[in-house]
C-alpha positions in Angstrom: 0.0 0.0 0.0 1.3 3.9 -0.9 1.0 5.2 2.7 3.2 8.0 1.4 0.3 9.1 -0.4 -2.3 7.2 1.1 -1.1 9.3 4.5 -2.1 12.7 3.2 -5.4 11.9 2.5 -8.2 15.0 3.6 -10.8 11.9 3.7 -9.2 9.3 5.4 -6.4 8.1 7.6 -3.2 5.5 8.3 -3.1 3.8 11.3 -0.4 1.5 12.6 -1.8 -2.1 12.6 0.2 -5.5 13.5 -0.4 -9.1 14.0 0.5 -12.4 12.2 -0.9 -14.1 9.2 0.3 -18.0 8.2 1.9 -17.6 5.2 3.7 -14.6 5.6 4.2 -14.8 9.6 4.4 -11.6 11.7 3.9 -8.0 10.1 3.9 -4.5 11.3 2.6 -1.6 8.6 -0.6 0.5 8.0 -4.1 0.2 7.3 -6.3 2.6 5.6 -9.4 4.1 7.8 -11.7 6.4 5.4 -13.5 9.4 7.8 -17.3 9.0 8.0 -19.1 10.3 5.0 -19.8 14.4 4.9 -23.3 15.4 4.9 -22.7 16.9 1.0 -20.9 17.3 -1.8 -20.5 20.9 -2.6 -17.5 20.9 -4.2 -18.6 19.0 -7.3 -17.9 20.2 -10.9 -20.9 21.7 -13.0 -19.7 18.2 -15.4 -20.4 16.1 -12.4 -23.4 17.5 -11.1 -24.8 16.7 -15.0 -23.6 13.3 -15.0 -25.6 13.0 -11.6 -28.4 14.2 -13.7 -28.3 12.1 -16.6 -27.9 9.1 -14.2 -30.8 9.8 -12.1 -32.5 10.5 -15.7 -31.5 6.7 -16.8 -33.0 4.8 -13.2 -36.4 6.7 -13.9 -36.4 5.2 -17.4 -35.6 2.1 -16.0 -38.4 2.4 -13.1 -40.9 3.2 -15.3 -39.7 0.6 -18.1 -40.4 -1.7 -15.4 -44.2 -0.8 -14.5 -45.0 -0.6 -18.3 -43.7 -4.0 -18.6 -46.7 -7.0 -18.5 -44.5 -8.4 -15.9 -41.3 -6.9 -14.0 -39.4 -10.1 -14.1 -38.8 -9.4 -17.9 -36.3 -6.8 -16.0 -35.6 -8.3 -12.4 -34.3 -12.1 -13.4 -31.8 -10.6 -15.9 -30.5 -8.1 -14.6 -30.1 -10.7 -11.5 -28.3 -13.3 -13.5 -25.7 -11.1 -14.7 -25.4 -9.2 -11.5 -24.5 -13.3 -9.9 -22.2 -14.1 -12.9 -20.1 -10.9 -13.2 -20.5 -9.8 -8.9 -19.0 -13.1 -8.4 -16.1 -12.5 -11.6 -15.0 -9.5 -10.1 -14.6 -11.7 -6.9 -12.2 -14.4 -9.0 -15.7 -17.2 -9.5 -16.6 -18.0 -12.6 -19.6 -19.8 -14.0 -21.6 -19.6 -16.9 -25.3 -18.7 -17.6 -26.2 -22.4 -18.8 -25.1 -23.9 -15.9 -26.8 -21.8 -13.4 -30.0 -22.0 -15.1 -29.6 -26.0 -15.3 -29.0 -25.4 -11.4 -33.0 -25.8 -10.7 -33.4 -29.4 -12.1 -30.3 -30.2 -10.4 -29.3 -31.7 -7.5 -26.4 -29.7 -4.9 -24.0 -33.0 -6.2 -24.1 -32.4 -9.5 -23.5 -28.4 -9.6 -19.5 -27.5 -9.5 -18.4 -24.9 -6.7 -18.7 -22.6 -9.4 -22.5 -23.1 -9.7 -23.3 -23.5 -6.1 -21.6 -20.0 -5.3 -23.4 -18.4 -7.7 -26.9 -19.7 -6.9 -26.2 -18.9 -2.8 -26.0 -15.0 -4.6 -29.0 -15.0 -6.1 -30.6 -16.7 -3.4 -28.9 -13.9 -0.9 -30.0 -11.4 -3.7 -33.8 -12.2 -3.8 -33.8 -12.5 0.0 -32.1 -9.0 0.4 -34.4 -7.8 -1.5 -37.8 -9.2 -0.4 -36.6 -8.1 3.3 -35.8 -4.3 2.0 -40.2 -4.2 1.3 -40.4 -4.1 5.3 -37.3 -3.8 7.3 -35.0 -1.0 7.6 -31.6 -1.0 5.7 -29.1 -2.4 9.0 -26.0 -3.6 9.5 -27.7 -6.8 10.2 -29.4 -7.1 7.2 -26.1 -7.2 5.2 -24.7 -9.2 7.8 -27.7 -11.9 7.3 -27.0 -11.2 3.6 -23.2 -11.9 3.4 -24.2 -15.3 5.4 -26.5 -16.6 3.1 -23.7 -15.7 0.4 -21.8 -18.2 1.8 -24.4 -20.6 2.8 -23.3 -23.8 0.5 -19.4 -22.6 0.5 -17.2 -25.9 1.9 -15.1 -23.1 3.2 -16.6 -20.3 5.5 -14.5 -17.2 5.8 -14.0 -16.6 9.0 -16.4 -14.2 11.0 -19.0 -15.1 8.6 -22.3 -13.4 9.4 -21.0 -10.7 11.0 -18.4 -7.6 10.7 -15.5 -9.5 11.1 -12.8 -9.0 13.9 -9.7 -10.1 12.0 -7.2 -7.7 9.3 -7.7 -8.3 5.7 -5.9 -6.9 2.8 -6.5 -6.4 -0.8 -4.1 -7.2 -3.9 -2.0 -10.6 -5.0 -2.2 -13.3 -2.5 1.2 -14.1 -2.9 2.2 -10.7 -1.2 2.8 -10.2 1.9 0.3 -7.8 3.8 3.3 -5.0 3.6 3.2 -4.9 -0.4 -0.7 -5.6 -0.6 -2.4 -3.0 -2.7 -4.9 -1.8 -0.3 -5.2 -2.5 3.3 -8.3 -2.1 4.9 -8.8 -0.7 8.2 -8.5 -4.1 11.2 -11.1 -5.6 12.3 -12.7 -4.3 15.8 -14.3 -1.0 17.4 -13.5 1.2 15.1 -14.4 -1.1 12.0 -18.0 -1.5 13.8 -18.0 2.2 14.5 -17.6 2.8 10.3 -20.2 0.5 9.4 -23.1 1.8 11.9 -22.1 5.5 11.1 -22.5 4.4 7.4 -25.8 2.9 7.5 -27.0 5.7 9.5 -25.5 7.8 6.8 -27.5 6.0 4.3 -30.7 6.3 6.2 -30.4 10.2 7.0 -32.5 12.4 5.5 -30.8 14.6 2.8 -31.4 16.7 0.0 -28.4 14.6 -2.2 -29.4 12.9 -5.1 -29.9 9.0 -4.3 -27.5 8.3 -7.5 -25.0 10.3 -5.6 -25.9 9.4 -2.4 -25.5 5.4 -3.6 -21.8 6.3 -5.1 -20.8 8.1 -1.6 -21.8 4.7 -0.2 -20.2 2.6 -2.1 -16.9 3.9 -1.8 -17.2 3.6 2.3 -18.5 0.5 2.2 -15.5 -1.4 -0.1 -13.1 0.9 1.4 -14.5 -0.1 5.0 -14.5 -3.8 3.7 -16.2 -4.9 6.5 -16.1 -9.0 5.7 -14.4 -11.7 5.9 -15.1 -12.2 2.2 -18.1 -11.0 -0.6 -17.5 -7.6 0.6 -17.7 -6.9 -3.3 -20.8 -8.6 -3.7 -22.5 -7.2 -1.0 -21.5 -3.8 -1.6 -22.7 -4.0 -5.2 -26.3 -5.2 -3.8 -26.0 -2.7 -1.5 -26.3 -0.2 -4.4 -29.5 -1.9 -5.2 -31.0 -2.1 -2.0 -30.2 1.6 -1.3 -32.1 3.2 -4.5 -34.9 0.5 -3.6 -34.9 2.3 0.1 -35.0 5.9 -1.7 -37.7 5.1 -3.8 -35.6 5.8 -6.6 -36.1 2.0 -8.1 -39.3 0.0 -7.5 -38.1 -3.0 -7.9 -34.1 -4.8 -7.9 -34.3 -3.9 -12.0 -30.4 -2.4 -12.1 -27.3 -3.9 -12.2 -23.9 -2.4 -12.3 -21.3 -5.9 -11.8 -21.4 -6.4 -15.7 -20.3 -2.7 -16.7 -17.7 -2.6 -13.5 -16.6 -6.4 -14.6 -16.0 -4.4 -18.1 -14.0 -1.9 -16.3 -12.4 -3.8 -13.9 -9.1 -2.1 -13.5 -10.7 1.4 -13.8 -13.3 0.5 -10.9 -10.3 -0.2 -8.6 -8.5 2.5 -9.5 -11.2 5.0 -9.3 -11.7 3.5 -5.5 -7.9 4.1 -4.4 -7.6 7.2 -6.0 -10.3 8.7 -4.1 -8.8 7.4 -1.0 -5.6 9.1 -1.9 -6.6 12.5 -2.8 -10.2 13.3 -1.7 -11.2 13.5 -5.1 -15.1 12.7 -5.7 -15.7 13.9 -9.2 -13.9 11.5 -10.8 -15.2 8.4 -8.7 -18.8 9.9 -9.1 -18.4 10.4 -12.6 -17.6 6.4 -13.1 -20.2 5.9 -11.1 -22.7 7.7 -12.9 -21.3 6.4 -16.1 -21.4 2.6 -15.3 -25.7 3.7 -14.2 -26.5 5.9 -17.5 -24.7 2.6 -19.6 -26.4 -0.5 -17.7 -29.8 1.3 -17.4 -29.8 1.4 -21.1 -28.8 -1.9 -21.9 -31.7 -3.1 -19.3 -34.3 -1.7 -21.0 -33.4 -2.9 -24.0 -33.0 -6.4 -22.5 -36.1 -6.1 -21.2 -38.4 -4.6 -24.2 -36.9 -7.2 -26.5 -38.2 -9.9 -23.8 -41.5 -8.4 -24.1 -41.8 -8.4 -28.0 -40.8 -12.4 -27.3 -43.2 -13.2 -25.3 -46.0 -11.1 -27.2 -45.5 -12.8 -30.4 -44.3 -16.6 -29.3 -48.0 -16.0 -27.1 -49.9 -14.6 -30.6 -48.4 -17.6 -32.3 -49.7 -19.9 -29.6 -52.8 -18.1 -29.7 -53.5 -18.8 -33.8 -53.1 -21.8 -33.1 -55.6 -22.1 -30.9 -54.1 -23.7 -27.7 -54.1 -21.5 -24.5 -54.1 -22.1 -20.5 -51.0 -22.9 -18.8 -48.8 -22.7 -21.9 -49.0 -18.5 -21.6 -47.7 -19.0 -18.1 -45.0 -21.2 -19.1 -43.9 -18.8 -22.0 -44.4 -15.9 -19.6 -41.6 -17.7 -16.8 -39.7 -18.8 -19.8 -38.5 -15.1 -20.1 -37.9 -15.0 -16.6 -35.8 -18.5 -16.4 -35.5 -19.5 -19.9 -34.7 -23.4 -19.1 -37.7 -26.3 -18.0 -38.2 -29.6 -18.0 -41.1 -31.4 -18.2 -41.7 -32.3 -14.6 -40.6 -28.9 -13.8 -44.0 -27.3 -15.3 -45.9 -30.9 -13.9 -45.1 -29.4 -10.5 -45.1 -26.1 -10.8 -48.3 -25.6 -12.3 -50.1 -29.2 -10.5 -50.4 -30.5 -13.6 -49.9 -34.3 -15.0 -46.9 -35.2 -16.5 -49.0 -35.7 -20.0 -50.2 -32.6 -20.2 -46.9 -31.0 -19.5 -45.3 -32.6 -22.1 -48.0 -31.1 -24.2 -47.0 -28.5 -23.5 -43.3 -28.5 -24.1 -43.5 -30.3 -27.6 -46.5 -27.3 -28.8 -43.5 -24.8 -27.7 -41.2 -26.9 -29.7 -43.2 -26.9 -32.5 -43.7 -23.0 -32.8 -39.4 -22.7 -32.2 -40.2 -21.3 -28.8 -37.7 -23.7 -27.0 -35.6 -26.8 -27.8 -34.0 -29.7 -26.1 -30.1 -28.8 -25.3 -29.2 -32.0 -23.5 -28.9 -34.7 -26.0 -30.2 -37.6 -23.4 -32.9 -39.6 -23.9 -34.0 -38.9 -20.4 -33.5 -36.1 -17.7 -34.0 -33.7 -20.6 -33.5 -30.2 -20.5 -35.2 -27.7 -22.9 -34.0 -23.8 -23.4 -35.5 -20.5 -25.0 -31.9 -19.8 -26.7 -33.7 -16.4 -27.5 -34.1 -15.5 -24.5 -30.5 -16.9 -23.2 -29.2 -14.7 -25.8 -30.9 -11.7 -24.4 -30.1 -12.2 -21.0 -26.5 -13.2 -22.0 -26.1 -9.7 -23.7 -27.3 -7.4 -20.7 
């Protein structure tokens, strides 16, 4: 870590940490402790302060994309599948779209580590999100979120479920804590003191925009790093939840992972150099950037979903068949992968008349079989994949 430069920070402080880690054994340097959040901005340039604009432009868009949509699934589901795949990228896991969405016909033994991580995310995810409808935006909540994360992981970080108690450090494993990038601030009082002065930053009143208030904190929260791991992950929901506390989003229907994934080194960058000099324009600018590009692509996503289901549904309609195979088409642009027991049980039906149903959506080109096997067959919308897969 530059404490040289990270040591003249006007937002943020060094402080001399030491202790004993087992590759590396016994160290003695600095860790990084950012000051709590101001209550405004009012230094920001007139570009900034447009950006903000533009940004908070883009969510409404995206907000009221999702009411006019026949169902806001058409926006939630992908912009939650590619906040799981590329959150969980930035964090070094990779899966791919095909195997997560195989992930509901199959059992935990037959999904890779990979798989399983990713599916404990979207499972935090939709949790986090159904508890932000009626319970305030805590410490506890991310805590119970950052658990969940890790529910089906052979290997728990340690202090998992809570802020943890223990120093962690950011950059190439292989380094010793002295030559890691970034060192966050240790685990203990003053670690717990940041986070509750940050979420009752977040839940202040204040005439800040929520984009801006959301990229203020961000940067605390990662900087904070208050886990023992998913601190990324959860501070990238933790966008979402905030604007879904403001108002500013109705529903989880933004996701930023896949335009910061893009950007990678710039996201990290942006972070540290804000740390160093105090900086927010540039951070905020990103920031606004990454909401302006991703908003767009989502309603794209999303009204190209709803021309799918419109016209495979009119094509089902000429043809006279109707009932349960609207609903099927309708989830298939939600979680474009079924089988036929699948649709038997979700929508108490007999196995017959489900696979009725699947060969009719065969015949129009709606979905095909992607397995190959003569049983345990698996059958995809590759339209809709290739939507999703392009958010």
């Amino acid at each position: 870590m530059d404490n040289e430069r990270l040591g003249q920070s006007p937002i943020g402080q060094i402080i001399p940490i030491q202790g004993e880690d087992a590759r590396h054994g016994k160290y003695a340097c600095f860790a990084y402790l950012p000051n709590a959040l101001p209550p405004d901005l009012e230094q920001l340039t007139t570009n900034t302060w447009a950006n903000i604009v533009r940004a908070s432009e883009s969510l409404a868009r995206l907000d009221q994309c999702s009411k006019n949509l026949p169902d806001p699934g058409l926006l939630i589901y992908p912009s939650l599948f590619r906040e799981a795949l590329d959150s969980s990228a930035l964090e070094g896991t990779h899966g791919n779209l095909t195997e997560v969405l195989e992930s509901r016909f199959t059992s935990v033994d037959e999904q890779s580590p990979e798989t399983m991580e990713i599916v404990a995310f979207i499972d935090a995810a939709k949790t986090a999100f159904a508890a932000i409808r009626h319970r305030q935006l805590s410490v506890g909540l991310l805590n119970d979120t950052q658990m969940e994360m890790f529910k089906s992981s052979k290997k728990q970080p340690q202090d998992v479920g809570a802020v943890r108690s223990h120093q962690v450090s950011i950059g190439n494993e292989s380094d010793s804590i002295e030559d890691r990038r970034f060192v966050p601030p240790p685990g203990g009082d003053q670690l717990r003191a940041g986070m509750e002065s940050l979420i009752e930053w977040i839940n202040a009143p204040s005439d800040l925009a929520p984009v801006l208030r959301a990229a203020m904190a961000h940067y605390q929260f990662e900087t904070l790093h208050p886990f023992g791991d998913g601190n990324g992950r959860v501070g990238r929901l933790l966008i979402i939840l905030q604007l879904m506390t403001y108002g500013t989003i109705g529903d989880a229907t933004v996701t930023l992972s896949p335009w910061f994934y893009k950007n990678r080194d710039r996201y990290e960058n942006e972070l540290l150099e804000l740390s160093a000099t105090g900086d927010w324009d540039s951070w905020i600018q990103f920031f606004c950037e990454a909401i302006i590009e991703q908003c767009g692509r989502l309603i794209t996503s999303a009204e190209r979903l709803a021309v799918w289901v419109t016209e495979t549904k009119d094509t089902i309609s000429r043809r006279k068949w109707s009932g349960v195979i609207n609903d099927v088409i309708t989830n298939l642009a939600e979680w474009p992968k079924v089988t036929v027991p699948w649709i038997a049980k979700k929508y108490s039906i007999n196995y017959a008349s489900a696979k009725y149903i699947v060969e009719h959506l065969i015949e129009v080109g709606a979905i095909e079989e992607v397995t190959g096997r003569s049983y345990g067959k698996v059958y995809a919308a590759s339209k809709v994949i290739e939507i999703v897969d392009e958010v």
